[in-house]
N, C-alpha and C positions, 0 to 999 in steps of 0.2 A: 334240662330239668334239674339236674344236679348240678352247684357250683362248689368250687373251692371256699374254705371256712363253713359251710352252712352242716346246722348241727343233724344228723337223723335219728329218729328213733327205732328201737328192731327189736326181735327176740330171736329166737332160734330151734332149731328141732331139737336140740341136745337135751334129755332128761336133768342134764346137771347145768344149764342155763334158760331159766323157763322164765324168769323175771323178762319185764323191758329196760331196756339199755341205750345208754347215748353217746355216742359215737360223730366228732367231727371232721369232716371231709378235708385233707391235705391234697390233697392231685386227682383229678380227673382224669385219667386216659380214656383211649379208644375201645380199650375189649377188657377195663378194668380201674376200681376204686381204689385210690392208697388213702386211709385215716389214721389218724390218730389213735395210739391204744386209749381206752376207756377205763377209767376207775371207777370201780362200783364199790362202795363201804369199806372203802380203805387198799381194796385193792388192785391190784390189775385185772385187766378181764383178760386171761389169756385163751381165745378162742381154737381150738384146735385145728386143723387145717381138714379139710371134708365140711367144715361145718355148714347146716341153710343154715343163712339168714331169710329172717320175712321181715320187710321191710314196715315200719307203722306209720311214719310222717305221714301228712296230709299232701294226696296226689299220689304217693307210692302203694298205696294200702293193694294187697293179691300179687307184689312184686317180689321176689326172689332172689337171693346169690347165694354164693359158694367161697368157703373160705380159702384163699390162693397159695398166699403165705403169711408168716409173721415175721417181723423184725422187732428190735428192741424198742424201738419207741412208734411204730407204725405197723398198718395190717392189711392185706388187699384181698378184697373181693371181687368176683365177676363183677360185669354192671347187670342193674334188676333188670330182669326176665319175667314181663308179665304172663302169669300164669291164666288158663282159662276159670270164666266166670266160676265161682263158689256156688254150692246147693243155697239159693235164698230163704232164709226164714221168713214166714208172716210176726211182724210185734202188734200183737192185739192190746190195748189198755183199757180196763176196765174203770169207771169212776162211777161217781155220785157224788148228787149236791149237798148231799146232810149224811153223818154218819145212822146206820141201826138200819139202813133199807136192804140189807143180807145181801150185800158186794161179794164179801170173802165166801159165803155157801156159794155163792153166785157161781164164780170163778172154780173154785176145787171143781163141782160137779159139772161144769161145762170143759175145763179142760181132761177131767174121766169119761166124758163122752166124745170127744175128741181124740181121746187114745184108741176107745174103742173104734174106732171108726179109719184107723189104722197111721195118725200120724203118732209122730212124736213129739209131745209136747213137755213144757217147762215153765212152771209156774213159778214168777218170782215174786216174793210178798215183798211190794215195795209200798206198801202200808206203814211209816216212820212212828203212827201214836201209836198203833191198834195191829201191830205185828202179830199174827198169832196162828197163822197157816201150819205151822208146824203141830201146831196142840192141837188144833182141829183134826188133824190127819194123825194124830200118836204119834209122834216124833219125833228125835231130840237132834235138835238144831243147835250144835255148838258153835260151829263156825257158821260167820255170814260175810257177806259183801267186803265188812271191813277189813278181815284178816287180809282177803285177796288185795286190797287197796294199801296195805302196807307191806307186801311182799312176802308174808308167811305162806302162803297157801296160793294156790293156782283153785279155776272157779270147777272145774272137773273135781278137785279135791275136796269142797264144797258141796256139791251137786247131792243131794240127797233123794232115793229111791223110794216114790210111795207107792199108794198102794194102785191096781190098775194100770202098770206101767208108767203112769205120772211122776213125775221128777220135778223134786223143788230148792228154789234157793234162795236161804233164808237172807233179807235184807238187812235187817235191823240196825245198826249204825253208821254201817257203808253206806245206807240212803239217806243220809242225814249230811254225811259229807259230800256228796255228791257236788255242790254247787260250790265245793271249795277246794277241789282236788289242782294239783298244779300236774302239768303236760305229761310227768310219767307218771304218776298215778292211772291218770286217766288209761292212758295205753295199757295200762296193766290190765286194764279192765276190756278193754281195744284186744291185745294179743290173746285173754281169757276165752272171749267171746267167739273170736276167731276161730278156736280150736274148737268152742261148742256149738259151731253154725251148720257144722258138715253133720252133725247126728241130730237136730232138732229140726222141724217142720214149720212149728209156729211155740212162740214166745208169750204167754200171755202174763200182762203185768196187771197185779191188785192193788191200786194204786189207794194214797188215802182220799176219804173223804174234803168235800170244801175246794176252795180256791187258792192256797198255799203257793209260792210259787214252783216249787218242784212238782206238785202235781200236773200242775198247767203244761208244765214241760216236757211229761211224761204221756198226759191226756193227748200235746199241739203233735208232737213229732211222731206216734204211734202210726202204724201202716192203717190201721184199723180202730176205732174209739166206739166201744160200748158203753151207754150212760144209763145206770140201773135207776128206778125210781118207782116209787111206791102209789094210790091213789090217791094219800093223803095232800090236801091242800097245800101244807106246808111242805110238804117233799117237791112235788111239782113246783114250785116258787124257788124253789132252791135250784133245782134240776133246769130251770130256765134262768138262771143268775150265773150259774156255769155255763152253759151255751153263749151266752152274754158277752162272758169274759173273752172264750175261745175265741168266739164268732171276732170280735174286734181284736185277736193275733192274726187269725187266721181266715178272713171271709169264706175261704172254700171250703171248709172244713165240713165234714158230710158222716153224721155221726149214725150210731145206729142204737135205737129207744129199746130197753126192756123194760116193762111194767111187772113188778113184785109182788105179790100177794093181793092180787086179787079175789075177789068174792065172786065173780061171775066176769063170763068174757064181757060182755056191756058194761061193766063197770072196766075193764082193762080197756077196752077200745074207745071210749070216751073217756079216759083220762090222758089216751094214748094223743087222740085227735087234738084235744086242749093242747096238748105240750107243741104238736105239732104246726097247730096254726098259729100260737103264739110266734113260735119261733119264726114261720112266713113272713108273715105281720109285719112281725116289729124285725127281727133280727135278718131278715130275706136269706134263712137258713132252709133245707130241703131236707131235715131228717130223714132215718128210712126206719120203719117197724121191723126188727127184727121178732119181735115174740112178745109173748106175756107165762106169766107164770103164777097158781091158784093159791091160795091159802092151804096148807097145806097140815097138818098135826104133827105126821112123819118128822118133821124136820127140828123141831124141839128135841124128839127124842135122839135123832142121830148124831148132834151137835154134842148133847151129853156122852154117846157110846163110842164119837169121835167116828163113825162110819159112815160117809156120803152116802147121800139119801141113792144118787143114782148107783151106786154098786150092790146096796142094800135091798133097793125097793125099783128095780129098773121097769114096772109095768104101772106106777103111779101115772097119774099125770103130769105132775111136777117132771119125773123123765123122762117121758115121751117130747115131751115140749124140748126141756134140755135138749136132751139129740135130735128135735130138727132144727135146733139153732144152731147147733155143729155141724150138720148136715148144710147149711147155707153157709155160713162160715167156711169152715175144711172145704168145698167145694170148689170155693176161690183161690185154693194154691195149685190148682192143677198147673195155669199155665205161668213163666217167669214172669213178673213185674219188672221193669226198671228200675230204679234209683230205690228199692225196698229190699227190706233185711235189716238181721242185727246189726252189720257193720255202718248201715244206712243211717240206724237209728241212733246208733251212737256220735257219728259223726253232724247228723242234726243236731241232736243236744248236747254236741261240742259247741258248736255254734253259737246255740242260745247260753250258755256258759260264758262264752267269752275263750274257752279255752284252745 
């Protein structure tokens, strides 16, 4: 699996080596790795001897070593020691086909009902025009994505406490770089995650509106894709131009319909049924109804007072609905999945990257 010259990426448990690092392979033995010292910003990386490493390349990812010894121009470690499977996160991704169909209310108050209902969850506003999860919740989000993407900041240092046990993190121009980050960057965000997978349940991303390509890529590789839409004519036409796109990334793609403010269930259930025979039809798509949700008053005013309707007003309708869509949701992490989780999700959209 390992050969001499190929380069690895790693981090480490050591509080004072928390960045990703790159490291090329001199000798291979039988019960141990000899490399090359590594320079990071000018300097040596002098690893201490006890130190893990956790290994990041692709193929090594939940592999392990230990620091043996160091030499002046060289440093050996055990060889990786896969460790047993990691707690899986679910990555939920949230979209819609036209901005203003209440995505962002969407998300805060289903992932508050999702806390309540006892996981742990972690909202990331990966909304690049229209960021703004922070203000909605009262927040000041100074760090985001991008600090951690340039090595300031680790994403636990980021991670910001709201209210109802929710925890968020703010994107804003770390999402924007995303699609140009070179191999250690990436890992930064790779080794970040890693340490956030063992405390989170499920991941849900508030992705932007439209067909951009970073949406797509966030919408394609997600464990789970809820697509919010409203009755209006023009929402549903947008909401099936998305489907459209996916559907021809990804034929299998099995998305799950919320309908927004509607007027009455007859009006949510036949705008519901439209979207979904279109998609038969034309696209041989199999949506699944996950819910609808009323027109509501409440929720003007809580956007101003910056307090989720579901913490606020937990006996509306509007949040009863909310938590049985959590309820069906949360429901599906009981048992492991395969090839799903943060690490999962990142290394898909390594993939569609190129990186």
């Amino acid at each position: 699996m390992i050969q001499p010259g190929q380069s690895l990426l790693f981090t480490t448990n050591s509080s004072l080596y928390q960045d990703t690092y790159q490291a090329q392979v001199r000798v291979v033995y039988q019960d141990r790795i000899e490399l090359l010292l590594t320079m990071y910003r000018g300097y040596l990386l002098l690893l201490p001897v006890g130190t893990e490493i956790r290994w990041l390349s692709h193929g090594l990812e939940h592999n392990v070593s230990t620091v043996l010894s160091r030499e002046t121009q060289s440093w050996c470690t055990t060889l990786p020691q896969v460790v047993s499977a990691p707690h899986t996160t679910k990555v939920i991704a949230v979209g819609s086909g036209k901005g203003g169909v209440g995505k962002t209310t969407f998300s805060i108050n289903l992932g508050l009902a999702l806390c309540q209902l006892g996981h742990r969850v972690i909202l990331l506003d990966a909304d690049l025009g229209m960021a703004n999860i922070d203000v909605l919740l009262g927040l000041r989000c100074s760090l985001n994505l991008g600090h951690v993407i340039e090595g300031k900041y680790t994403l636990k240092e980021i991670l910001q406490e709201g209210p109802g046990g929710l925890q968020v993190l703010a994107g804003s121009s770390g999402i924007s770089s995303l699609t140009q980050l070179d191999p250690i960057q990436f890992n930064r965000l790779s080794a970040g995650f890693r340490d956030l997978e063992a405390d989170c349940d499920i991941l849900i991303l508030d992705t932007g509106a439209g067909i951009s390509e970073l949406v797509l890529m966030f919408l394609g590789v997600a464990d789970e894709l809820i697509l919010l839409s409203n009755p209006e004519p023009h929402a549903l036409m947008d909401a099936y131009s998305l489907l459209k796109v996916l559907s021809a990334q990804n034929p299998e793609i099995c998305p799950h319909i919320v309908m927004n403010r509607c007027d009455s269930e007859s009006e949510a259930r036949k705008s519901i049924r439209s979207l979904k025979d279109a998609s038969k039809q034309f696209l041989n798509l199999q949506p699944v109804t996950l819910g609808w949700l009323p027109v509501d008053p409440w929720i003007p005013r809580s956007l101003k007072e910056r307090s989720p309707l579901f913490l606020s007003h937990p006996h509306l309708e509007f949040s009863r609905r909310i938590l049985k869509m959590a309820q069906t949701l949360g429901g599906r992490t009981a048992q492991p999945v395969p090839n799903k989780g943060i690490l999962s999700f990142l290394d898909k959209l390594r993939k569609r990257i190129g990186r």
